[in-house]
N, C-alpha and C positions, 0 to 999 in steps of 0.2 A: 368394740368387738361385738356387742350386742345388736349394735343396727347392720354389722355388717351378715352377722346370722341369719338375723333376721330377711337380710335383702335374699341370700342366699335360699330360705327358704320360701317366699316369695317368688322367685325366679323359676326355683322348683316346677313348684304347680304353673307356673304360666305353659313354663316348656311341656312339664306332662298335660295337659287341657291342647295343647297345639299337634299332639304329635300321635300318633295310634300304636297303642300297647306292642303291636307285635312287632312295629317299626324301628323303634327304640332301641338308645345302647343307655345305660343306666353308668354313672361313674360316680364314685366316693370318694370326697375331699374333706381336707380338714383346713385347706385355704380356700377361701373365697373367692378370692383372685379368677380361681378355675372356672366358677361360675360363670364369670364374664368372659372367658374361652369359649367355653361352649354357645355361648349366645353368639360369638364372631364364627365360632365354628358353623353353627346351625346355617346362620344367616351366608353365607362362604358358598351354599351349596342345598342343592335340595333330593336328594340320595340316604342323606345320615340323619339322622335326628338322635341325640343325646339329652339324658336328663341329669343334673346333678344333683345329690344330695350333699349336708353337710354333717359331719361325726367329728367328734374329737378325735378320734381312734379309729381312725378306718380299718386296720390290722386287726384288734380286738373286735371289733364290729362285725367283722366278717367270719370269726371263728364261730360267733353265738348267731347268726343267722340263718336261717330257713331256705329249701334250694330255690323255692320262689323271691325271695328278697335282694337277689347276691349280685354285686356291679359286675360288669364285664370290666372296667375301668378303676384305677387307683391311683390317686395320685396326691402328693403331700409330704407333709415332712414324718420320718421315723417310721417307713413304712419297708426297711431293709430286715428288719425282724421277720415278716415275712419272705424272705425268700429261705430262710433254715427252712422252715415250715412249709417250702414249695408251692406255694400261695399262689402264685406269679408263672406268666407264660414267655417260655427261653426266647428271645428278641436278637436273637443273635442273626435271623434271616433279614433282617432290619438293615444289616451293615453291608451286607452282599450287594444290593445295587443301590442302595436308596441313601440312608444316611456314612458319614465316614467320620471314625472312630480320630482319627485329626481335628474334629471341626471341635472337638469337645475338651474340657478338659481331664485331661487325663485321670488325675488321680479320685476325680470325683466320679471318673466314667470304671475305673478300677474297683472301687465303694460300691459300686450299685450291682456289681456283678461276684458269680460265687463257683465254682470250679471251671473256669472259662465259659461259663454261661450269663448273657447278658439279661437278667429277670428284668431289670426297672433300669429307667433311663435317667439321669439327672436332667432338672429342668433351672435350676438357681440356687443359688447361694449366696451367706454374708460372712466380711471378714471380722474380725476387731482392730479399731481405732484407737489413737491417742487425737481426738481433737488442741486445736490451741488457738489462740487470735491471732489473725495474719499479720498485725503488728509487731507481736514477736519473734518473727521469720528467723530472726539474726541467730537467736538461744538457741534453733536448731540444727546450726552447723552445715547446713545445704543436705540433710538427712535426710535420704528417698523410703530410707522403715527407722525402725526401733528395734533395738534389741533391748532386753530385759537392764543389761548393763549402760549403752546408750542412755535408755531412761533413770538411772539412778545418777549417772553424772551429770548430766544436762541439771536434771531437777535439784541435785544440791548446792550446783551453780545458780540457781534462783534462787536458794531459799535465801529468809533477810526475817530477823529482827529489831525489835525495837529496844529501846535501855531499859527497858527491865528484862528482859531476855525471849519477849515472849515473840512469836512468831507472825509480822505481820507479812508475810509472802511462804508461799510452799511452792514447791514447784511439782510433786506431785506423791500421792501417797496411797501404796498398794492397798490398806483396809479401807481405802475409803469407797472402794467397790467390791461386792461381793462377786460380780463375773469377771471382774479383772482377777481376783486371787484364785479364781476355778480356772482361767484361764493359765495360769503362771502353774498350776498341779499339772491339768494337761499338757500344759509345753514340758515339762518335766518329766513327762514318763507313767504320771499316775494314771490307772485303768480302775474304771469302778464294772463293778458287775452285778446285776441284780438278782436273788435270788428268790422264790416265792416266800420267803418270812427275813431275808437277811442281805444286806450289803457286803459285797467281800471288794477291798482294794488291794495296791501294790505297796503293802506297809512300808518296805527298807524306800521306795520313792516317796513316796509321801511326808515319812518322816526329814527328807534331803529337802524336801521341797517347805517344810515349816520351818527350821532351822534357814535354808534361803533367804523365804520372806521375815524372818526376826529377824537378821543381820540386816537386810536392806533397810528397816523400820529403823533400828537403830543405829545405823551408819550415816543414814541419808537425814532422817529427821529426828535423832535424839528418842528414840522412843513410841510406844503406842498411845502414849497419852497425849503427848503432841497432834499427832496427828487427829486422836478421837476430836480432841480441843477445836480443832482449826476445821474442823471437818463440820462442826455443829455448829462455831460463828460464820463460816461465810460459803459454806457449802450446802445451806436449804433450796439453792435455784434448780432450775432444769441444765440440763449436761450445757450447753450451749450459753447460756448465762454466765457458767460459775469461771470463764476465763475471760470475759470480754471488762470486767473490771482488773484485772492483774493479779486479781490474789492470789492466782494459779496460774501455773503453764500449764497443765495438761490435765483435762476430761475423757473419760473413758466412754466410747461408745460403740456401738457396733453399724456396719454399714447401714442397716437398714434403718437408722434413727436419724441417723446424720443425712443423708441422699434424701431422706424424706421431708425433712427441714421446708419452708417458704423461702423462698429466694430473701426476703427480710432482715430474716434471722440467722443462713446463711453465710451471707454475702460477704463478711467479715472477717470467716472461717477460713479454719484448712485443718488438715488432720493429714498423720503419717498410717500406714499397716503396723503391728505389731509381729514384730518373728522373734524368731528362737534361733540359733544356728542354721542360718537362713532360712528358715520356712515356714510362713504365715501357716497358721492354723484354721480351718474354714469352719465356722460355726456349726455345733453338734447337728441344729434342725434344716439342716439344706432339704429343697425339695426334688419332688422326684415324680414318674408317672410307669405306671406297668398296668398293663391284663391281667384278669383272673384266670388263672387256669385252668377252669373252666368254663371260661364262657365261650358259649355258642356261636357266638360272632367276632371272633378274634383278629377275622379279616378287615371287617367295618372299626374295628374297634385302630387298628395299626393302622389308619387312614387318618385317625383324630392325630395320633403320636405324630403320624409325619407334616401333617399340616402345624401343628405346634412348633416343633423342634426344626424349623424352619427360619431362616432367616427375615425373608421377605415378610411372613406373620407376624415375626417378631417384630417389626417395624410399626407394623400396620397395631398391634397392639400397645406400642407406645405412644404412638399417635392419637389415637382413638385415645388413651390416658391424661393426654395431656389439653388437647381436645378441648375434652369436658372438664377440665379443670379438677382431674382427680390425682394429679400426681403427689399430691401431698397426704394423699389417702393411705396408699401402700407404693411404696420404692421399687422400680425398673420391673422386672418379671418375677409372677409373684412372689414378691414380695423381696426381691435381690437380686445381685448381679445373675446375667443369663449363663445359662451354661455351655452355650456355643460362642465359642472365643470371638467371632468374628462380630455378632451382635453386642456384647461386653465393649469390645475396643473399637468398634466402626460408629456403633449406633446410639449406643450410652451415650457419649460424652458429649453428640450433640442434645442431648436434655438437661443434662449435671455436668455443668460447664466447669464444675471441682473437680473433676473426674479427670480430664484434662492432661492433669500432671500426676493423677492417681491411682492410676488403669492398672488394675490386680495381675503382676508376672507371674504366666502359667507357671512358669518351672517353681514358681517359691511356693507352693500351695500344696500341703497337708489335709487327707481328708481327717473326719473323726469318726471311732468307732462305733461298734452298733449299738442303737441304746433301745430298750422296749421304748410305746407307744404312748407312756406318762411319764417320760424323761426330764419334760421341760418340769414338771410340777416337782418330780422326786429331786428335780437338783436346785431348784427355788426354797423348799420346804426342807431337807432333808441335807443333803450333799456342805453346800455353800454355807447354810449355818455353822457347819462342824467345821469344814474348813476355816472361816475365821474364828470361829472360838478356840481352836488352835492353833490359829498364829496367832492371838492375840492375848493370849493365855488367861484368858476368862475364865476359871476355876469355875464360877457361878452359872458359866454359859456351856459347861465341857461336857453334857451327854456324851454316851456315846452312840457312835449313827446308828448303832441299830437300836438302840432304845429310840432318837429321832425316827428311823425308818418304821419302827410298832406305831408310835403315835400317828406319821403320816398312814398307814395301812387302816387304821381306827378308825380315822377321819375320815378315808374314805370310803368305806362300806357300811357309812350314817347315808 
């Protein structure tokens, strides 16, 4: 992440040293990917010239900036927070001749917008995976997803011990990922919501949702301890490793880990989507792209949008990817499946030749709610801790989130 910052801010300055102040459209990202848009962009055409910057927080970035400083441009993941805050310029003239609200998908194209006003456009997304070894096709039953239950039969039909009882095969075990058990709350029903000192969720779900995962834990594998056990002898590899020896049927990944894979390491693979009552859940940090609603040139600015959100671009940008031998950099558009159906199931799968038989059904797909702009960190640090230390009923490990939520707040205003 560091080099790729770094490129980003690198790139920067080439673009601004190339281009004259008043000529400019200036755009804030928090993926880097975008970078290298604007450089196809630039290079496309000699009318526009764009600069990128990179922030973690483009949303927050742009509250505390100065009116000299401010993008016309915005684009990245968790950037729907602003459109409460009316950040964002309504895009809805967008769909009149030029793009069609079809080409998209839906529920991701429903997410980015707020009283029938189109603020931000989706630009990619990623789902969650159950990986496994192709070798073990059969264990799967000709299974096109997963359901939560699917996977606790399947996996108790793997499991196998040895004559002292102790567990030399699992077939798979909810704590031994902290996004798979965030994931299994969210399929659930659980809503977290942040407050400036305090976390508030959906207690009566939450609490459905730990009782859930205890019973699976001890239905499926005898326990937490079992699992913690099996988890620390043969589970120190990388997600793609820990099934290709048998000790496991299934690793938990998300698309963008797995698509990003060396044909290698790959090659051996396969992996289902994971649904609830039929509908994959689309990762919290889907990316996105909108105007400031303020800026000056909104016109030059909806000229980037459309050459983007484009097919034919889209092509040309996975080309130019694979090309230079960067597709094992960041996965398909930045950084995930595209958000135009047609580039997803036309153009992907000649790159991710897994893809294939695993092309994401518009209609099964769930967006997720809106989360502030350090989501990823509050639910890495904060969220997911709490969640398995209550399924797993670690007395030693049972804060509660908002006492976790004071400590992460602490740490971050050092």
């Amino acid at each position: 992440m560091k080099c790729k910052i770094a490129l980003a801010a690198a790139l920067s300055v080439l673009l601004f040293s190339c281009s004259k102040k008043q000529d400019r459209l200036v755009l804030w990202t928090n993926n880097v990917d975008f970078v290298s848009y604007v450089e196809l962009f630039n290079a496309s055409q000699d009318k526009i010239r764009i600069v990128p910057y990179y922030y973690d927080a483009p949303v927050n970035k742009l509250a505390a900036a100065g009116k000299d400083s401010r993008p016309d441009i915005l684009a990245g993941s968790y950037l729907r927070a602003g459109m409460e805050k009316k950040l964002f310029t309504n895009l809805n003239s967008l769909f009149k001749n030029s793009l069609k609200k079809d080409d998209f998908y839906e529920p991701l194209l429903t997410a980015c917008s707020l009283a029938e006003k189109q603020y931000l456009i989706p630009v990619s997304y990623n789902l969650p995976a159950l990986v496994f070894y192709s070798g073990n096709y059969e264990s799967l039953s000709g299974a096109s997803m997963l359901s939560f239950d699917s996977i606790k039969e399947i996996s108790k039909k793997y499991n196998a011990k040895n004559r002292a009882g102790v567990y030399t095969s699992m077939g798979f075990g909810p704590l031994w990922s902290n996004d798979f058990l965030y994931l299994i709350f969210k399929d659930k029903g659980v809503f977290f919501k942040t407050e400036p000192q305090t976390i508030t969720y959906t207690e009566n779900m939450f609490d459905k949702s730990v009782e859930y995962v205890q019973e699976w834990v001890g239905d499926v594998n005898e326990g937490v301890k079992n699992e913690e056990d099996f988890a620390f002898k043969y589970l120190y590899m990388p997600f793609y490793n820990q099934v290709q020896n048998g000790r496991c049927l299934f690793s938990f990944a998300s698309s963008r880990d797995i698509l990003s894979l060396p044909n290698d390491k790959i090659r051996d693979l396969d992996f289902r989507w994971i649904c609830n009552e039929g509908k994959i859940q689309i990762e919290d940090d889907f990316s996105s792209v909108g105007i400031y609603s303020k800026s000056k040139r909104k016109s030059d600015a909806k000229k980037f949008l459309l050459w983007l959100l484009n097919e034919k671009s889209q092509r040309k940008i996975l080309e130019r990817k694979f090309k230079m031998n960067l597709e094992n950099d960041s996965f398909g558009i930045a950084g995930g499946f595209s958000s135009l159906k047609s580039s997803t199931e036309r153009i992907f799968p000649l790159y991710y030749r897994v893809m294939i038989s695993n092309t994401p059904v518009a209609e099964r797909l769930a967006a997720p709610q809106i989360f502030p702009a350090n989501w990823d960190r509050i639910k890495k640090q904060v969220v997911e801790p709490y969640i398995l230390a209550s399924c797993s009923g670690d007395d030693s490990k049972k804060k509660s989130i908002n006492e976790r939520y004071a400590d992460f707040l602490a740490s971050e205003a050092k």
